[in-house]
C-alpha positions as CSV (number, residue, x, y, z in Angstrom):
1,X,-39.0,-36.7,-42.7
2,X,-37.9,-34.8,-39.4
3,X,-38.8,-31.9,-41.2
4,X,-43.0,-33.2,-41.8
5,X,-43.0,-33.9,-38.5
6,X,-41.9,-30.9,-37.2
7,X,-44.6,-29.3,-39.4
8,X,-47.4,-31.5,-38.3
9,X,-46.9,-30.6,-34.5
10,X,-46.6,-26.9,-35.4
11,X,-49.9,-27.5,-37.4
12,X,-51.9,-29.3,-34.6
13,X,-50.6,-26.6,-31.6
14,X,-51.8,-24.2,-33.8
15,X,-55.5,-25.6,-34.5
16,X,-55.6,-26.3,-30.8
17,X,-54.6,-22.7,-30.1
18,X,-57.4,-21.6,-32.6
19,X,-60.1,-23.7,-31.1
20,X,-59.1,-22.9,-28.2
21,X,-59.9,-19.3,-28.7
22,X,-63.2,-19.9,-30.7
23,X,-64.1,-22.0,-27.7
24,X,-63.5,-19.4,-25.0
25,X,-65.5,-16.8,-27.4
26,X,-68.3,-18.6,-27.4
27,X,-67.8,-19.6,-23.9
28,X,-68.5,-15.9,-23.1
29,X,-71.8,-15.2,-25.6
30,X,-73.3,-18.2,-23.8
31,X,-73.1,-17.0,-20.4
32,X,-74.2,-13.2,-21.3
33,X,-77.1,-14.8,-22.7
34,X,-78.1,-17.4,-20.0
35,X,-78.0,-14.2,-17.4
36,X,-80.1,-12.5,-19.6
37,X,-82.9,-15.4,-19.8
38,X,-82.6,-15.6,-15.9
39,X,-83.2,-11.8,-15.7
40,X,-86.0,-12.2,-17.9
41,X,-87.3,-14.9,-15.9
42,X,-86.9,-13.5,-12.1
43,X,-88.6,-9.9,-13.1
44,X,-91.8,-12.3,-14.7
45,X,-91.8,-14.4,-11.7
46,X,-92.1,-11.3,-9.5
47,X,-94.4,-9.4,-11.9
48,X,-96.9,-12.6,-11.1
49,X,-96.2,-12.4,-7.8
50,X,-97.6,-9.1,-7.5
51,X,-100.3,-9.9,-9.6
52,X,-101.0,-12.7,-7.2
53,X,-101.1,-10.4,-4.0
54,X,-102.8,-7.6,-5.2
């Protein structure tokens, strides 16, 4: 019985460990792409501000 429980803790670190990972890859694609939207979005906003001026 010891034994099962021994494996179920060793089970559920290692599925937090994994998720853990997987979350902080993610984490990372997520922010590349939100500051490539915003760049996107500030060289538009100033292309129609020129356009506005000129």
């Amino acid at each position: 019985m010891i034994k099962g429980i021994i494996f179920c803790v060793c089970f559920l670190v290692a599925q937090l460990f994994a998720l853990s990972y997987i979350d902080h890859r993610l984490g990372h694609s997520e922010s590349a792409t939100r500051q490539a939207v915003t760049a996107q979005n500030n060289q538009r906003q100033r292309e129609s501000e020129e356009e506005e001026q000129a």
